[in-house]
BAMARTI-107879 format. One record per residue: residue in one letter; x, y, z of N, C-alpha, C in turn. Coordinates in Angstrom, 3 decimals, decimal comma. Layout:
N
@code->a	n_c1->X	n_c2->Y	n_c3->Z	ca_c1->X	ca_c2->Y	ca_c3->Z	c_c1->X	c_c2->Y	c_c3->Z .
...
***
This chain:
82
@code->x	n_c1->-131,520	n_c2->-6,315	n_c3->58,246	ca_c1->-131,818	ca_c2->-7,600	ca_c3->57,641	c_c1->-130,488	c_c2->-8,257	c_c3->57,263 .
@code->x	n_c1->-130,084	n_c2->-9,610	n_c3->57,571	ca_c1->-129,007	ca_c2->-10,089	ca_c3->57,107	c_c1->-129,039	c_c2->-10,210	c_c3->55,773 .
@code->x	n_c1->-127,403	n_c2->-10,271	n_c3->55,430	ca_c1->-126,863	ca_c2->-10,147	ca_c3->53,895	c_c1->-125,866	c_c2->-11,343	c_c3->54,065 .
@code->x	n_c1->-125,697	n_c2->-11,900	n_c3->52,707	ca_c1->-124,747	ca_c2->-12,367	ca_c3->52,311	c_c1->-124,146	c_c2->-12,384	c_c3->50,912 .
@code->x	n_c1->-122,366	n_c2->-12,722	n_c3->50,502	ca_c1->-122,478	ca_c2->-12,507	ca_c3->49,210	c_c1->-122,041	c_c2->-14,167	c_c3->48,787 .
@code->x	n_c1->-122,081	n_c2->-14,253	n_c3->47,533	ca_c1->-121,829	ca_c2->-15,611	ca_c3->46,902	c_c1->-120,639	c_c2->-15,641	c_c3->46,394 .
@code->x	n_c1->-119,625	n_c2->-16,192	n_c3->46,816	ca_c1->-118,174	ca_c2->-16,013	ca_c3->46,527	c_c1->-118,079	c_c2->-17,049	c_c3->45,077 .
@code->x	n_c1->-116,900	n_c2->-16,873	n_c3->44,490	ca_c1->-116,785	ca_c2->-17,231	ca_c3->42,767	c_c1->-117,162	c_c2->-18,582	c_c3->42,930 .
@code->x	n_c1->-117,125	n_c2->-19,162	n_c3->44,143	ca_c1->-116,969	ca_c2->-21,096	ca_c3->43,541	c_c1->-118,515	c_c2->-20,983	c_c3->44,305 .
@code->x	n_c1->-119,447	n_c2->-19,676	n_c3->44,281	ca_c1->-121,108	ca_c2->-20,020	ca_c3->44,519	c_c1->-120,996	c_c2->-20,520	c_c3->46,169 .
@code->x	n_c1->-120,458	n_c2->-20,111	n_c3->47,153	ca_c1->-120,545	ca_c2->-20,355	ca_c3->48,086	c_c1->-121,391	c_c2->-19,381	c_c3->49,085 .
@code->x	n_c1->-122,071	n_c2->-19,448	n_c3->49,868	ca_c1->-122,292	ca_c2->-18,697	ca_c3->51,043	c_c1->-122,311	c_c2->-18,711	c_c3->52,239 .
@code->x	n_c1->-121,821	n_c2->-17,807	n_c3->52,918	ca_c1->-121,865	ca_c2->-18,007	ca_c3->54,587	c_c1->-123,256	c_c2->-17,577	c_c3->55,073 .
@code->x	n_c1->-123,598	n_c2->-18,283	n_c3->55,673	ca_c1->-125,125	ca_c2->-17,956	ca_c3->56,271	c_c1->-124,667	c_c2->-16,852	c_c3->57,767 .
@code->x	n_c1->-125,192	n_c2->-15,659	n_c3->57,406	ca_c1->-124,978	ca_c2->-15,233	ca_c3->59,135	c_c1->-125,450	c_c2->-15,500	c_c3->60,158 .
@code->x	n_c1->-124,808	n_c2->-15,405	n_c3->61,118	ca_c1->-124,675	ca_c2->-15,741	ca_c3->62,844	c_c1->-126,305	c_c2->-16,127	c_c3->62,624 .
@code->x	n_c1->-126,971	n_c2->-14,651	n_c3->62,925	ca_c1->-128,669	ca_c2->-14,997	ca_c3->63,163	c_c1->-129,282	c_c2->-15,262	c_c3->62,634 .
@code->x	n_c1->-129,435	n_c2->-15,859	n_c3->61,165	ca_c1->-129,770	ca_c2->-17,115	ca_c3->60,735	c_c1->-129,579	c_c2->-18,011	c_c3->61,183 .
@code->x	n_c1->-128,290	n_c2->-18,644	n_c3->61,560	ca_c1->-128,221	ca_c2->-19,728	ca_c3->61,849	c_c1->-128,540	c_c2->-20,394	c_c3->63,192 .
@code->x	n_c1->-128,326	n_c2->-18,977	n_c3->63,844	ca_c1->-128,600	ca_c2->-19,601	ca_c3->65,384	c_c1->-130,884	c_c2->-19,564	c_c3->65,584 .
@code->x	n_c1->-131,432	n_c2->-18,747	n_c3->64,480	ca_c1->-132,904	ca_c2->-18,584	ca_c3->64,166	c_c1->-132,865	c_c2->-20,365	c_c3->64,045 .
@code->x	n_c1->-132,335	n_c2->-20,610	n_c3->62,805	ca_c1->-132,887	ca_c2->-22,046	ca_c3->62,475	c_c1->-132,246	c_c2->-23,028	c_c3->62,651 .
@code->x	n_c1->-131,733	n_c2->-22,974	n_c3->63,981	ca_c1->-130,669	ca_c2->-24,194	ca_c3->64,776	c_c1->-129,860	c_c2->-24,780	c_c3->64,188 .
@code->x	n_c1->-129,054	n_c2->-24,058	n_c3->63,577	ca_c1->-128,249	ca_c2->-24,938	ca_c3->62,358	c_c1->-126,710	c_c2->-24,828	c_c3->63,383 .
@code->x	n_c1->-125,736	n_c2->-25,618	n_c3->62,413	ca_c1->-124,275	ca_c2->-25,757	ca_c3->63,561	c_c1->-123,549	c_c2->-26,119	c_c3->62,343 .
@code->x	n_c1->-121,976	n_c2->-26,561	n_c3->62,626	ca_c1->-121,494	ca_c2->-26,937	ca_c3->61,632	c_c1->-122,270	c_c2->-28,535	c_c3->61,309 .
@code->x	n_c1->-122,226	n_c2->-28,796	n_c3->59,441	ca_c1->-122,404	ca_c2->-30,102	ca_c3->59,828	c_c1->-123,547	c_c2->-30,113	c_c3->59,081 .
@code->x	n_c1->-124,809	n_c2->-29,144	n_c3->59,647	ca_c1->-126,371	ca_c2->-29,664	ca_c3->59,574	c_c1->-126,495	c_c2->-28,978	c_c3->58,012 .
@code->x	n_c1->-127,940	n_c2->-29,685	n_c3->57,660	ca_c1->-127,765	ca_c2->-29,767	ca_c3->56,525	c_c1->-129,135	c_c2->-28,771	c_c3->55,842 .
@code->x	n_c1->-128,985	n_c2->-28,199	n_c3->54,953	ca_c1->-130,455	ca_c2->-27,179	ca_c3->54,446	c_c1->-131,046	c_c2->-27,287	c_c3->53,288 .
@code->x	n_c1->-132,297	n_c2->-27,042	n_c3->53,137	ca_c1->-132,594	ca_c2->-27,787	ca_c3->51,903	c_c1->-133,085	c_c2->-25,975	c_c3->51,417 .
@code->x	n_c1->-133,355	n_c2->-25,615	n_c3->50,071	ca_c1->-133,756	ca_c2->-24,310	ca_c3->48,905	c_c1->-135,115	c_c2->-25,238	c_c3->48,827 .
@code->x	n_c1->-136,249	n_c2->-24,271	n_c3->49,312	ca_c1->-137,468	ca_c2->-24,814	ca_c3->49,052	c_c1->-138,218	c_c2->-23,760	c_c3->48,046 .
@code->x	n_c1->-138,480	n_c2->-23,644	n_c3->46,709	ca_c1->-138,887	ca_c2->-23,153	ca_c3->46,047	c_c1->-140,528	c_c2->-22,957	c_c3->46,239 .
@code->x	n_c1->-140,954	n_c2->-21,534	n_c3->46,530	ca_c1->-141,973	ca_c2->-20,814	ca_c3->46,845	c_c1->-143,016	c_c2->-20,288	c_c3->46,040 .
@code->x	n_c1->-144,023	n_c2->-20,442	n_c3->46,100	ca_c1->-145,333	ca_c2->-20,124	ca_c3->44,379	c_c1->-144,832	c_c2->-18,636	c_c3->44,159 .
@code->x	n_c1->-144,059	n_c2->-17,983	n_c3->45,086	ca_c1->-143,832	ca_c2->-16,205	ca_c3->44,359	c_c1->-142,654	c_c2->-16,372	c_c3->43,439 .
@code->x	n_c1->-141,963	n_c2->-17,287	n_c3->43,683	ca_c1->-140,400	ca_c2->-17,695	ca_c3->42,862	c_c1->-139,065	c_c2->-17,530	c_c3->43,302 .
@code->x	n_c1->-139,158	n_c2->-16,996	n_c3->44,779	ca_c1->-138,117	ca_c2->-17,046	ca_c3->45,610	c_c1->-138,320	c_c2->-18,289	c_c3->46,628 .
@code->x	n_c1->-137,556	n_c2->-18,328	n_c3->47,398	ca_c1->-136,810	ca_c2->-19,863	ca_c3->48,117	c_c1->-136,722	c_c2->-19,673	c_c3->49,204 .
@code->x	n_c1->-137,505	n_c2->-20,730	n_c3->50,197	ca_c1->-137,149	ca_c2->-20,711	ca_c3->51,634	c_c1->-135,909	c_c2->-21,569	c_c3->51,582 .
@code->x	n_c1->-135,359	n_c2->-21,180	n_c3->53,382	ca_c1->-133,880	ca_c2->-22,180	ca_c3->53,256	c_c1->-134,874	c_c2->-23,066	c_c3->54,333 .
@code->x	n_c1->-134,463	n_c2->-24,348	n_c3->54,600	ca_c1->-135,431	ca_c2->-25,069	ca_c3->55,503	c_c1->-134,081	c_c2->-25,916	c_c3->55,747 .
@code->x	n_c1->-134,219	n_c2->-26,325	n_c3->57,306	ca_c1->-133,078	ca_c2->-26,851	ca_c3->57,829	c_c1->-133,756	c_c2->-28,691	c_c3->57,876 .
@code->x	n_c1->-132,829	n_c2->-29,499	n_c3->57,085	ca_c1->-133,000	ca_c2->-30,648	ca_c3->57,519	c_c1->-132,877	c_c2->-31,746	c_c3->58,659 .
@code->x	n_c1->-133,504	n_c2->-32,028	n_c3->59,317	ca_c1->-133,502	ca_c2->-32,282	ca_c3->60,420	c_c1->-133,808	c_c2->-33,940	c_c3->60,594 .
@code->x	n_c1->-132,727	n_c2->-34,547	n_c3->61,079	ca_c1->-132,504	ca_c2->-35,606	ca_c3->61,164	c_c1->-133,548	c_c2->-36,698	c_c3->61,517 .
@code->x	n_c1->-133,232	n_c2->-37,815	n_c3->60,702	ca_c1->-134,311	ca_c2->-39,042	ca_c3->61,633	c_c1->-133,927	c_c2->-39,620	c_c3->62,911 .
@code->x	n_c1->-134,774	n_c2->-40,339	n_c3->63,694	ca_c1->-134,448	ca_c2->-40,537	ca_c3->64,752	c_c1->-133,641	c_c2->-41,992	c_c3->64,702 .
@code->x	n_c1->-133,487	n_c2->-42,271	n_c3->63,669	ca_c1->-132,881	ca_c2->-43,785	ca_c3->63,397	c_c1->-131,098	c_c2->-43,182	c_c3->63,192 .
@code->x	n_c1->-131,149	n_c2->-42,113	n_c3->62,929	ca_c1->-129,602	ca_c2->-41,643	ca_c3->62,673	c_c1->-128,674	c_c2->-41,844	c_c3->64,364 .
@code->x	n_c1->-129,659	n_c2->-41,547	n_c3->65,404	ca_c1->-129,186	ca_c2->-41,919	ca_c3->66,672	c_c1->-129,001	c_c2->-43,024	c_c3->67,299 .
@code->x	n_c1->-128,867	n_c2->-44,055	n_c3->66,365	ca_c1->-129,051	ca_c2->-45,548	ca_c3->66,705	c_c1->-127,154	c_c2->-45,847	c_c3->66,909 .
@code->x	n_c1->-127,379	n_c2->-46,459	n_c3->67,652	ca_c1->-126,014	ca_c2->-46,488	ca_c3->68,457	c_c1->-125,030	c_c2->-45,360	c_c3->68,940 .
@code->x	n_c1->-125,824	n_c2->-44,465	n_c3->69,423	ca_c1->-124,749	ca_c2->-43,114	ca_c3->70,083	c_c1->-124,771	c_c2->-43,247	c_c3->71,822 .
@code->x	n_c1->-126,086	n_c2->-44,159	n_c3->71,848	ca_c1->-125,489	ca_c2->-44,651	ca_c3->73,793	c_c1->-125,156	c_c2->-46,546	c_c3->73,694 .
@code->x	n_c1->-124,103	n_c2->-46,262	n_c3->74,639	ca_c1->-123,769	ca_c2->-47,918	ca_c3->74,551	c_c1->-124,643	c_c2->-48,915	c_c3->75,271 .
@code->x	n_c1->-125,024	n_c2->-50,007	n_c3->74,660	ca_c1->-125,734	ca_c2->-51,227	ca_c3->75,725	c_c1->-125,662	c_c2->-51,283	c_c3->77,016 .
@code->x	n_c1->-126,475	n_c2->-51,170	n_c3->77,635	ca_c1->-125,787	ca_c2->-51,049	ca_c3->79,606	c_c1->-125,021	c_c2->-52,817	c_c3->79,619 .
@code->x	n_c1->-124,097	n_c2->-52,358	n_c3->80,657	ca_c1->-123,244	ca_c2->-53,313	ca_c3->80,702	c_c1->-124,071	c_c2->-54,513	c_c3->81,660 .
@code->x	n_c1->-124,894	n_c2->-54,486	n_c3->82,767	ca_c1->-125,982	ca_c2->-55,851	ca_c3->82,630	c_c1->-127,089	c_c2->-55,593	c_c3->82,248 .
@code->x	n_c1->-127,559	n_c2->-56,595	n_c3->81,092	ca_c1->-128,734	ca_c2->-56,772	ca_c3->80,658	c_c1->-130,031	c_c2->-56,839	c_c3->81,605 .
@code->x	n_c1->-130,945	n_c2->-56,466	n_c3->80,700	ca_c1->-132,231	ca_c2->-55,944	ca_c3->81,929	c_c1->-133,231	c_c2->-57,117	c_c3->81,758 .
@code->x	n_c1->-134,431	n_c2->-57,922	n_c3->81,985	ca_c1->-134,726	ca_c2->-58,762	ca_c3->81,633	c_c1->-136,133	c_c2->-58,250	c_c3->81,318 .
@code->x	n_c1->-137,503	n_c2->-58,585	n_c3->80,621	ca_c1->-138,396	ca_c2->-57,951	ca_c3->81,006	c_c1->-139,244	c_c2->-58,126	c_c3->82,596 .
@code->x	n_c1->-138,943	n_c2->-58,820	n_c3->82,730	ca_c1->-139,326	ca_c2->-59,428	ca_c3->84,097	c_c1->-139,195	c_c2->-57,375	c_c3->85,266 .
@code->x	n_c1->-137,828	n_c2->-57,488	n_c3->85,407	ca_c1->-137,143	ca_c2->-56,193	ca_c3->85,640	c_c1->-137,945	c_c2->-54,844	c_c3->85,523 .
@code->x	n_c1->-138,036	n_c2->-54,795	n_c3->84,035	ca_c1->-138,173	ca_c2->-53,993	ca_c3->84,040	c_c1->-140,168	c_c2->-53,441	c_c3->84,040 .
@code->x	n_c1->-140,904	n_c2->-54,636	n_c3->83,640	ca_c1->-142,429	ca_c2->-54,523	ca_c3->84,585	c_c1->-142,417	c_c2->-53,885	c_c3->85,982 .
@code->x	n_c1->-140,865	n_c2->-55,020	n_c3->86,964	ca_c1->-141,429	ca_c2->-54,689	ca_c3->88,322	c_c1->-140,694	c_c2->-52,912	c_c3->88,270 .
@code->x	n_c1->-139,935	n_c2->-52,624	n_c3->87,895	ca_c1->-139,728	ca_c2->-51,092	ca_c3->87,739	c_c1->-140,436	c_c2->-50,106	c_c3->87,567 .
@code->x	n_c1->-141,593	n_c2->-50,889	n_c3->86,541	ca_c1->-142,424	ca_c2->-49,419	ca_c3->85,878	c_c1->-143,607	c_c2->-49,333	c_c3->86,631 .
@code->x	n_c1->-143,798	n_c2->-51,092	n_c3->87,460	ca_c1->-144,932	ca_c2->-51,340	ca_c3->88,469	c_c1->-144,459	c_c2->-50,426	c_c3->89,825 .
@code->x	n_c1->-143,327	n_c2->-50,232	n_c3->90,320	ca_c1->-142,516	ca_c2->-49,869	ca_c3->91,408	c_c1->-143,031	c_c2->-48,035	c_c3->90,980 .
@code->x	n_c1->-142,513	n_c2->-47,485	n_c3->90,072	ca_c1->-142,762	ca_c2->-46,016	ca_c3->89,734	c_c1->-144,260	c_c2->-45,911	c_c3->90,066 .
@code->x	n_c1->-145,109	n_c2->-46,503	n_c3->89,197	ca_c1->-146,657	ca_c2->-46,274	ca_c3->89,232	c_c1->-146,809	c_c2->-46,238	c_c3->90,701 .
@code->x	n_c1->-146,895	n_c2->-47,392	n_c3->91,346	ca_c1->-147,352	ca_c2->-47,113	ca_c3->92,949	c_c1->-146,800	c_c2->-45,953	c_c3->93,919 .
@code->x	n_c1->-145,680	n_c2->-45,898	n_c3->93,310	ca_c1->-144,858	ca_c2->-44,414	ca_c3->93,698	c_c1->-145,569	c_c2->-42,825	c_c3->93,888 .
@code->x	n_c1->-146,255	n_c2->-42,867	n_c3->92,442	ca_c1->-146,836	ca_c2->-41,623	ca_c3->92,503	c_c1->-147,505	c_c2->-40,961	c_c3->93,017 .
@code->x	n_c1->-148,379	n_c2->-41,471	n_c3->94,116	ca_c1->-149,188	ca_c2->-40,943	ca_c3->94,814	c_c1->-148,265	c_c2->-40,368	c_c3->96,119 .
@code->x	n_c1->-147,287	n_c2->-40,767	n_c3->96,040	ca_c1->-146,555	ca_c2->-40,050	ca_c3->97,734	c_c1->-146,069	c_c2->-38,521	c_c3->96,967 .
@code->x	n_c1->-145,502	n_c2->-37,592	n_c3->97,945	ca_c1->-145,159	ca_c2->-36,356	ca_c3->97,977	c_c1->-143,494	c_c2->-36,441	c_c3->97,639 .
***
């Protein structure tokens, strides 16, 4: 079972398989969820999807909707071939 200790300034290193169990990396963030027995889950906070708002750039020509109907009309009729 993993261990860890709490160094003087209350710190801890979470081990390897914890962290790689609850997808954590540098960075991500965990919340102490207090449990009806009186011990604490660690629960990994996990981002909104609004935090990804601007991490791909605008395509460089604009699409019109016009475009992009006949695109999604173009896929649909598509599907029936092999």
């Amino acid at each position: 079972m993993p261990e860890s200790t709490i160094s003087s300034k209350g710190q801890v290193t979470i081990p390897v398989e914890v962290r790689r169990s609850l997808g954590l990396s540098t960075g991500s963030r965990i919340r102490f969820v207090p449990t009806p027995t009186g011990s604490y889950e660690i629960v990994p906070i996990l981002r909104s999807v609004r935090s990804l708002k601007g991490c791909i750039p605008p395509p460089a020509d604009p699409v019109s909707l016009e475009d992009m109907d006949r695109a999604i009309a173009d896929t649909a009729v598509g599907r029936g071939r092999p």
